[in-house]
Steps between C-alpha positions, in 0.01 A plus 500: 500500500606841395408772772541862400540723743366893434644759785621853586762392700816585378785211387878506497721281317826402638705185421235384300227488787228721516455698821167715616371593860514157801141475595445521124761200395411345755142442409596427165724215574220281672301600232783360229527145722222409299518579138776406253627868377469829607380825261559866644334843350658727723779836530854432485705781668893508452521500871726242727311299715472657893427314782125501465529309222497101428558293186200304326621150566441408098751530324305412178323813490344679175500878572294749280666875586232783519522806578444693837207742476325756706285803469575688763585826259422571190832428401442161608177463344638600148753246550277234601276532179761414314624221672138334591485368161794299478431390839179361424605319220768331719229409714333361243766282318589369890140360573529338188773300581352426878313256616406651854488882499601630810408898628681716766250812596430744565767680229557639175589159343230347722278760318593407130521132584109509600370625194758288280372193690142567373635364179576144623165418660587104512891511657465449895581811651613619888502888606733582851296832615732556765312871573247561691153364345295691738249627280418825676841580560624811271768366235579673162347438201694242346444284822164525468453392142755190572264373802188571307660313158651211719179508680288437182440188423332506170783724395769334662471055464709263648654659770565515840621840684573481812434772759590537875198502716130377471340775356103502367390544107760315335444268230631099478821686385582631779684258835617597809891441545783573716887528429755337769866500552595262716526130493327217735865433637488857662235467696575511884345591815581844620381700777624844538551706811340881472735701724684771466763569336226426171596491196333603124575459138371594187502340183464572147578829230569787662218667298225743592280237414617287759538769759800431673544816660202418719675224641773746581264798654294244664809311684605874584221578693562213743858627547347765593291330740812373678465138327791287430411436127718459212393493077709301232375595148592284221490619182581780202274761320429855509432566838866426618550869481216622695571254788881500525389900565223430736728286713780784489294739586319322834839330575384149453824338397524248778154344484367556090748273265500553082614161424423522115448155292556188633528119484231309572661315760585889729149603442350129642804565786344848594162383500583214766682762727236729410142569690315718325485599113371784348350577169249790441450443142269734279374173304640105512400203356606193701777686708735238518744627785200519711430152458907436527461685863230309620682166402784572744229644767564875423184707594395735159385827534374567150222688335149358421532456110396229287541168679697608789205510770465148361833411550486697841215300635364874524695601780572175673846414353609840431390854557369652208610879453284802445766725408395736751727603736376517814224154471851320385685595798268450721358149380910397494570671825213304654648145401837570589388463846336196424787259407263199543249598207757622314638139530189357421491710212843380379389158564167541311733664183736249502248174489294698225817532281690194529200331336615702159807271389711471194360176458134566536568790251609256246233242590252821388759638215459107336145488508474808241727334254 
């Protein structure tokens, strides 16, 4: 079997092996355990491979280079006029040659590979909507139209997309799913101890979207407080800048830590020494270092969008943020003097996770090919 998969994500080549974002490759190797080649439609940068990166595991892979697009300006959107074309036709010759078509969304080349798809109503087909599916939640344009397309199933036969979260009004197309990182063999018992000195991280792009600067202000204002709490950020993006500043400024150096990208194994390290994490994200799919957290009995504080007041129990494995100062504080300050629920809480996170395993992700990733 052929698989042909269509994504945003962008590739690097170096000694003949194809490199794109961990979580990414990762998924894609369980998915290549069980089909005999491997088709890409996808960027290639001219970019050396940073830590953050893995290796498909295939080494018999046929990649199809497209271009990266936006249309952020109108520079942009000029440009990507031009280059839509060819990229659709790419798309085109690629699903010809597949025999399962595979979709990463939401994205530009999740966008063009929904309405080429239309066109081969009889191949079996799989979508990855790794955003958030919420249907009231406010999402730009092109989001909308992929839901409502991948959604459709007169329009769209054949195929499975799967979604994070049980949501209402969705058509046979639609399944709820679930990504996971770790294997069966990691699986322990662990019980954590909530005293002070505590200890926070935050994971992810260091992008206003993900809001890491709230993490900072909000572990400030217990400082503040007189609170023996410390932040580790992992991570790169924009926002470096603005934070390096904001711990200058309020003379944070010895308790907020930029440690930029990392391995894998130092990010699992920090979340086992860890006991909370923090992510006040604008918008998430399946946030997957919340549900890396809970595995090794972190407590998440994290924002109620799309799935995560599912994945939060709705406030008993994790405290769900408002974003507003003063509730935060006081809801946190409130079960920092109760280090039994907070235990309980960990404990309640960490069974809820560890039932989200490599291998029952590849039990559900072999059932849609």
């Amino acid at each position: 079997m052929k698989l042909l998969i269509i994504s945003h994500t962008s590739h690097k080549k170096q000694d003949n092996h194809y490199f794109a974002y961990g979580p990414y490759v990762r998924e894609i190797n369980l998915w290549e355990k069980n089909v005999d080649k491997i088709l890409v439609v996808a960027p290639l940068v001219e970019t050396t491979p940073g830590a953050i990166d893995l290796p498909y595991k295939s080494a018999s892979i046929t990649f199809f280079k497209v271009a990266a697009f936006s249309m952020t300006s109108f520079g942009n959107t000029l440009k990507a006029f031009l280059q839509i074309p060819v990229i659709l036709w790419v798309l085109f010759k690629a699903m010809r040659k597949a025999d399962h078509i595979h979709l990463r969304c939401p994205g530009n080349m999740g966008l063009l590979g929904s309405v080429v798809q239309l066109f081969f109503p009889k191949k079996k087909k799989s979508a990855k909507y790794a955003g958030n599916w919420d249907p009231n939640a406010k999402q730009p344009l092109s989001y909308r139209f992929q839901k409502w397309l991948l959604n459709n199933s007169f329009l769209t036969r054949n195929m499975q997309v799967m979604v994070y979260g049980n949501w209402s009004h969705t058509s046979k197309n639609i399944i709820p799913f679930f990504t996971a990182t770790y294997p069966e063999s990691k699986r322990q018992n662990i019980t954590k101890t909530f005293q002070s000195p505590y200890k926070a991280l935050f994971v992810g792009g260091l992008t206003p979207g993900k809001n890491p600067l709230y993490a900072v202000q909000l572990i400030h204002q217990f400082i503040k407080e007189g609170i023996d709490i410390s932040l580790n950020l992992f991570g790169e993006g924009p926002e470096r800048e603005a934070i390096t500043d904001y711990i200058t400024i309020n003379k944070l150096q010895a308790s907020v830590h930029l440690h930029g990208n990392q391995t894998g194994e130092v990010v699992e390290q920090a979340y086992q020494d860890s006991h909370f994490l923090i992510l006040a994200s604008r918008s998430e799919g399946w946030p997957k270092v919340v549900a890396e957290a809970m595995f090794w009995g972190c407590v998440p504080l994290a924002t109620k969008v799309s799935c995560v007041p599912e994945m939060l129990g709705n406030g008993e494995r994790g405290v769900l943020l408002s974003k507003q100062w003063e509730r935060d504080v006081e809801v946190l300050y409130a079960l920092l003097k109760a280090p039994t629920k907070l235990q309980n809480m960990s404990l309640k996170a960490h069974n809820w996770s560890q039932q989200y395993t490599l291998e029952s992700f590849e039990q559900r990733i072999k059932s849609l090919i």
